[in-house]
VEXDREN-2710 file (C-alpha; in Angstrom, 1 decimal):
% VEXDREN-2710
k/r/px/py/pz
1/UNK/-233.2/-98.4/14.0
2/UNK/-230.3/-99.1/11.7
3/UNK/-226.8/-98.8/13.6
4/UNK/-224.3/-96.6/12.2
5/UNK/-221.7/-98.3/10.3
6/UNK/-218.1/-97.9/11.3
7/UNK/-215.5/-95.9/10.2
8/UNK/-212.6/-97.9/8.6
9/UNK/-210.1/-98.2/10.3
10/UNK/-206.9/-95.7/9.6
11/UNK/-203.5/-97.3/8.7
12/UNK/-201.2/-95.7/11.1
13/UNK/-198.9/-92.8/9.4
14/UNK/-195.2/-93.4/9.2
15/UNK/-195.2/-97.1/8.9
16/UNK/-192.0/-99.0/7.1
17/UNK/-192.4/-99.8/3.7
18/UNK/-191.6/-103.8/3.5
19/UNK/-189.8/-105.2/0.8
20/UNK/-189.8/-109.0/0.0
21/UNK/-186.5/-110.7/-1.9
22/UNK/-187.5/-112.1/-4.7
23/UNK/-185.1/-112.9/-6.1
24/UNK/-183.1/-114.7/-4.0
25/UNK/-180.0/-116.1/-6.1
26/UNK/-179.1/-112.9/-7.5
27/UNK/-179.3/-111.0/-3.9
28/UNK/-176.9/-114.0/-2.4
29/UNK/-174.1/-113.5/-5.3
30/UNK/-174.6/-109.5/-4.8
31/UNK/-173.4/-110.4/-1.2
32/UNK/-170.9/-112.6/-1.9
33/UNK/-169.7/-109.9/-4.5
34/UNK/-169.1/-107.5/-1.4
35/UNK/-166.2/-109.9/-0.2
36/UNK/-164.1/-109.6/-3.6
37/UNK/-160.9/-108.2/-3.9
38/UNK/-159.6/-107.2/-7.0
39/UNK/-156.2/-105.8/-7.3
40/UNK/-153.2/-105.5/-9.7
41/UNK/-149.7/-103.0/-10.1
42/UNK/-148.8/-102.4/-13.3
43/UNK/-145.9/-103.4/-15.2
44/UNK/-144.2/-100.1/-14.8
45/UNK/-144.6/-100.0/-11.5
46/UNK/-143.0/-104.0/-11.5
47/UNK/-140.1/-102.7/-13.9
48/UNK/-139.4/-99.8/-11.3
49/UNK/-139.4/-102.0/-8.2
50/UNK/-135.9/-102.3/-7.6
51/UNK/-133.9/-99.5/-6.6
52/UNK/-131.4/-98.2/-9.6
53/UNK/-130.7/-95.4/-8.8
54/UNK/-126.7/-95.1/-7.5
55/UNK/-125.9/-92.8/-4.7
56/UNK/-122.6/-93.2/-4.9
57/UNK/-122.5/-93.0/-1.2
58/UNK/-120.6/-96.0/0.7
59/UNK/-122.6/-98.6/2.1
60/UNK/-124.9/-101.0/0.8
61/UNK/-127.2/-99.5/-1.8
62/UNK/-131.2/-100.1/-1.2
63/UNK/-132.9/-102.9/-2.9
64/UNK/-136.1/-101.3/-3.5
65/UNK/-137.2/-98.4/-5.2
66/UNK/-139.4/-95.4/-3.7
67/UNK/-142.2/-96.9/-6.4
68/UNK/-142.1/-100.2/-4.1
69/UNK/-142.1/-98.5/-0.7
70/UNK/-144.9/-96.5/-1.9
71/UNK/-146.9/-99.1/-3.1
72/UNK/-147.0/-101.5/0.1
73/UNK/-147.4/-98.0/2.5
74/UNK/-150.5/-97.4/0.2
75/UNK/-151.8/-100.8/0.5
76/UNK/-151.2/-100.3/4.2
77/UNK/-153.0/-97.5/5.1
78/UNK/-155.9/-98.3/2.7
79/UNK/-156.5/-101.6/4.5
80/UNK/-155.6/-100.8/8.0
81/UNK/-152.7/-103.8/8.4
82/UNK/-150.2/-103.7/10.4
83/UNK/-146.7/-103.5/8.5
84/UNK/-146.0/-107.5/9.2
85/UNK/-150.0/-108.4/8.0
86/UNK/-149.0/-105.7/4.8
87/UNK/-145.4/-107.9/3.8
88/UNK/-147.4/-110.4/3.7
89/UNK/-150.2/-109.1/2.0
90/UNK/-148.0/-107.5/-1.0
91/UNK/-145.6/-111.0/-1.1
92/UNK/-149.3/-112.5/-2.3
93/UNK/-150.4/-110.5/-4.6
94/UNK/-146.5/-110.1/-6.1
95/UNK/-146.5/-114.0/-6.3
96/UNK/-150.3/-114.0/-7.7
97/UNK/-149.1/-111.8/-10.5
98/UNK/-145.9/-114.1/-11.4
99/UNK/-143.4/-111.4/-10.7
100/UNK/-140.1/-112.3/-9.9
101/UNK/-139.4/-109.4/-7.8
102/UNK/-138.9/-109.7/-3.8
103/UNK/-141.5/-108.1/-1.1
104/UNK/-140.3/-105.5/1.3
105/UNK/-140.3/-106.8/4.6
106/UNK/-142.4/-104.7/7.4
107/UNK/-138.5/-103.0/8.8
108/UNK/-138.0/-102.0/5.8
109/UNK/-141.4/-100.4/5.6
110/UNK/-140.9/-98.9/9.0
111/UNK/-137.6/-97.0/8.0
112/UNK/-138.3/-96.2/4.8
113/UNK/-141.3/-94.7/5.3
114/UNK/-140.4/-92.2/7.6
115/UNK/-138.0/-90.3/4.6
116/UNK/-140.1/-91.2/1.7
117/UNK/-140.3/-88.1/-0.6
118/UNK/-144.3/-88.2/-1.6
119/UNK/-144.7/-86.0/-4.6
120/UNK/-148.5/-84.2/-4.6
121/UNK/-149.4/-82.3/-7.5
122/UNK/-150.3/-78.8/-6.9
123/UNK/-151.5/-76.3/-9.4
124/UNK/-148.6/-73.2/-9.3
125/UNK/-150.3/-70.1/-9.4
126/UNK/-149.5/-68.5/-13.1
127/UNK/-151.2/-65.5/-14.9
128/UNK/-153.1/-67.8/-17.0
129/UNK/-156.5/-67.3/-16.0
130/UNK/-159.0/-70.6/-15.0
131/UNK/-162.1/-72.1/-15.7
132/UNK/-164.0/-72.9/-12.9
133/UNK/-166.7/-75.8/-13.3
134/UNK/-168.8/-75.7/-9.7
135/UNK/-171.9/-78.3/-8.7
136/UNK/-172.3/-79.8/-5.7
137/UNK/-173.9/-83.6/-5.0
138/UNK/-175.7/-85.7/-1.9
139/UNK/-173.5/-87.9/-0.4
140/UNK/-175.2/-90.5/2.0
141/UNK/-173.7/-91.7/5.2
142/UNK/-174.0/-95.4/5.3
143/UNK/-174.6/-97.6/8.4
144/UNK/-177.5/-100.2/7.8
145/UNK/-176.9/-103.4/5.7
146/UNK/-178.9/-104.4/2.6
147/UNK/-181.0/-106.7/4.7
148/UNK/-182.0/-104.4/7.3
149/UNK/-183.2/-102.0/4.8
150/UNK/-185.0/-105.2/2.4
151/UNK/-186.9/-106.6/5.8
152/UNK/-187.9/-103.1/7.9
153/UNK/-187.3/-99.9/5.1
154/UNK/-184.7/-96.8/6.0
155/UNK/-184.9/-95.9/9.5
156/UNK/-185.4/-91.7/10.1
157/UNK/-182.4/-91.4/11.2
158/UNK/-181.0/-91.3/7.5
159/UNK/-177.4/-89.0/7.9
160/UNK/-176.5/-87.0/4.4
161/UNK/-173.4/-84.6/3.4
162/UNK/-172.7/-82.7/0.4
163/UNK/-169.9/-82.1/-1.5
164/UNK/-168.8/-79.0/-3.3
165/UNK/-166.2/-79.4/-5.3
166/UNK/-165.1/-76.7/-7.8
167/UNK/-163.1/-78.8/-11.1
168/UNK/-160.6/-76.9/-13.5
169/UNK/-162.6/-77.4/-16.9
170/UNK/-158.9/-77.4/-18.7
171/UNK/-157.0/-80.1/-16.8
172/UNK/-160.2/-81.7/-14.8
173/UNK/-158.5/-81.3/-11.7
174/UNK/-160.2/-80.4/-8.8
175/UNK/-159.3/-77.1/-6.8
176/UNK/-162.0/-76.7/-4.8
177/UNK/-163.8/-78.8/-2.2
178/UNK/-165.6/-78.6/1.2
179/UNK/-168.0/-80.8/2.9
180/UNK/-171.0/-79.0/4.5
181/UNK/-175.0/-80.8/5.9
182/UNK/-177.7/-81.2/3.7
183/UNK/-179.6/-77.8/4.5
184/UNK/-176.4/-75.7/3.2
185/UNK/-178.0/-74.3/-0.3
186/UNK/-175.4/-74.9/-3.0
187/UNK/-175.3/-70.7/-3.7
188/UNK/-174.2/-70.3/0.2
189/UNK/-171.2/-71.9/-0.6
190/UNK/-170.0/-70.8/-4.2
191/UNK/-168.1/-67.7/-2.4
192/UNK/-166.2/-70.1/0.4
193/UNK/-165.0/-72.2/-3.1
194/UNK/-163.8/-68.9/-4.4
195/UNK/-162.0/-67.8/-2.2
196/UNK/-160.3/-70.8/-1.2
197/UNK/-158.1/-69.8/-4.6
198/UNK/-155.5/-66.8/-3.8
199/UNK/-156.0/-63.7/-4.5
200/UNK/-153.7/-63.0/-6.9
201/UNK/-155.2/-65.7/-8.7
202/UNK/-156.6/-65.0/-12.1
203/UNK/-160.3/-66.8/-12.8
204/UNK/-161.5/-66.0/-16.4
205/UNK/-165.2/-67.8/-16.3
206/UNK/-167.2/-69.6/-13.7
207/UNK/-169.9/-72.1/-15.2
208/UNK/-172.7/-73.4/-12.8
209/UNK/-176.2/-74.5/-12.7
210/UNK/-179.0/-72.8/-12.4
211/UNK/-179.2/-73.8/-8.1
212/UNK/-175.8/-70.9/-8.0
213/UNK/-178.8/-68.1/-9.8
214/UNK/-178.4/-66.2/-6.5
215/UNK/-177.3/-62.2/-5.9
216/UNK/-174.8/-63.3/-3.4
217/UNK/-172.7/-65.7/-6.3
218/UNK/-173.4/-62.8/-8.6
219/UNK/-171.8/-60.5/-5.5
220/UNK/-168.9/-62.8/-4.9
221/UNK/-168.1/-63.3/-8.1
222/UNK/-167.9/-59.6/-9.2
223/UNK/-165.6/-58.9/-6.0
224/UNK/-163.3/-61.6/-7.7
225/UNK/-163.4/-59.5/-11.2
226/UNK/-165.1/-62.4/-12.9
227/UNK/-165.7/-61.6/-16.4
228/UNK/-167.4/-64.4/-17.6
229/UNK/-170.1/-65.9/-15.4
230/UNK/-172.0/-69.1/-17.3
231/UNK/-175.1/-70.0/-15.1
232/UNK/-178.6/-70.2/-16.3
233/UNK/-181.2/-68.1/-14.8
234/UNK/-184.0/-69.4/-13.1
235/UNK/-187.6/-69.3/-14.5
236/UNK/-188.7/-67.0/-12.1
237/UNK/-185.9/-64.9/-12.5
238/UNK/-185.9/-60.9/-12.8
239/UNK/-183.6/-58.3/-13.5
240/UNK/-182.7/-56.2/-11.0
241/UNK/-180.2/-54.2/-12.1
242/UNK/-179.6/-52.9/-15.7
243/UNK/-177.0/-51.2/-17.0
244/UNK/-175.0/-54.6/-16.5
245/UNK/-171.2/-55.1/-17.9
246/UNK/-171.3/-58.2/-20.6
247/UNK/-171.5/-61.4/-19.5
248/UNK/-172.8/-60.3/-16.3
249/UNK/-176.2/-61.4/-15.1
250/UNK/-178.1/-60.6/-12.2
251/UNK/-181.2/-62.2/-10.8
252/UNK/-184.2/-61.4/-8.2
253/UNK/-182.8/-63.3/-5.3
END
């Protein structure tokens, strides 16, 4: 009697994908690439270094400028070095780039910093009306080296964010921002961008992908008195509403 033959064996679900370097020198230079620092002020900043600006208040006047106190805070918090570690840290790079110009030293940092005038541009609200550009994009969490991932594959426990930002299509600048998991759907959030804008803020057009083809955009956007709305329907999309004003489009969401 002829014995049954036996199954093959089934390759276990969920295994790690494993990757083999081969290519060895390039991968070490990649990582030796990590360790680079490259940094430079610009001349205008090196012109403005010294203070020249007269108070005409008694005393002795301040040898550097706000441009210089603001470049070595900068360098400071970016790094995370203590003000002595950052003196020294600016003399280097002052010296690497030949200038002649002295380095603050970390006292001067510490008083100077608390009355430094830092100057962040903000859009004033005016009665010209804006161009909003909104899209949103996957932003992945990083906390497992090249190696790791090379030798054993992603773990599951992959963390992701995504950023919606809302951009100005004049000037480029962005107005409009907010940080939300990876299961928010880009449409849930095009109202929270809106309204983040006052109210008595004018918005001419809003341009957007076809992901924002939802009846709550279409919603929030007529509340803001939108006129234009730029965003291509989906292709299972249905009217469900006619009558509409121009340049108003709604879709069977």
């Amino acid at each position: 009697m002829k014995k049954p033959s036996k199954s093959p064996r089934k390759q276990k679900s969920g295994g790690k994908k494993k990757y083999k370097v081969r290519n060895g020198k390039e991968y070490n230079q990649a990582l030796v690439n990590r360790g680079k620092v490259f940094f430079w002020i610009t001349d205008e900043a090196i012109k403005n270094w010294e203070n020249q600006e007269k108070t005409g208040k008694r005393g002795k006047p301040r040898t550097f400028s706000n441009t210089a106190i603001e470049t070595a805070l900068t360098l400071q918090q970016v790094f995370h070095m203590p003000l002595r570690s950052c003196e020294g840290f600016v003399e280097s790079i002052l010296r690497k780039l030949g200038a002649s110009v002295q380095t603050p030293d970390y006292s001067t940092l510490s008083i100077r910093g608390k009355s430094l005038p830092i100057q962040i541009r903000i859009r004033p609200i005016s009665n010209e009306s804006l161009h909003i550009v909104t899209d949103s994009t996957g932003v992945k969490v990083y906390g497992e080296g090249e190696w790791k991932v090379r030798q054993h594959g992603w773990s599951k426990r992959r963390t992701w964010r995504k950023l919606h930002i809302g951009v100005d299509e004049k000037s480029g600048d962005i107005l409009l921002g907010e940080v939300t998991g990876n299961n928010t759907a880009d449409g849930e959030m095009l109202k929270p961008l809106i309204n983040q804008l006052p109210q008595e803020q004018s918005i001419d057009q809003v341009s957007a992908d076809g992901a924002y083809d939802k009846r709550v955009c279409y919603e929030a956007l007529k509340q803001r008195s939108v006129s234009r709305i730029a965003i291509p329907p989906q292709h299972n999309a249905k009217i469900w509403r006619h009558g509409n004003t121009q340049g108003e489009r709604y879709a069977a969401r």
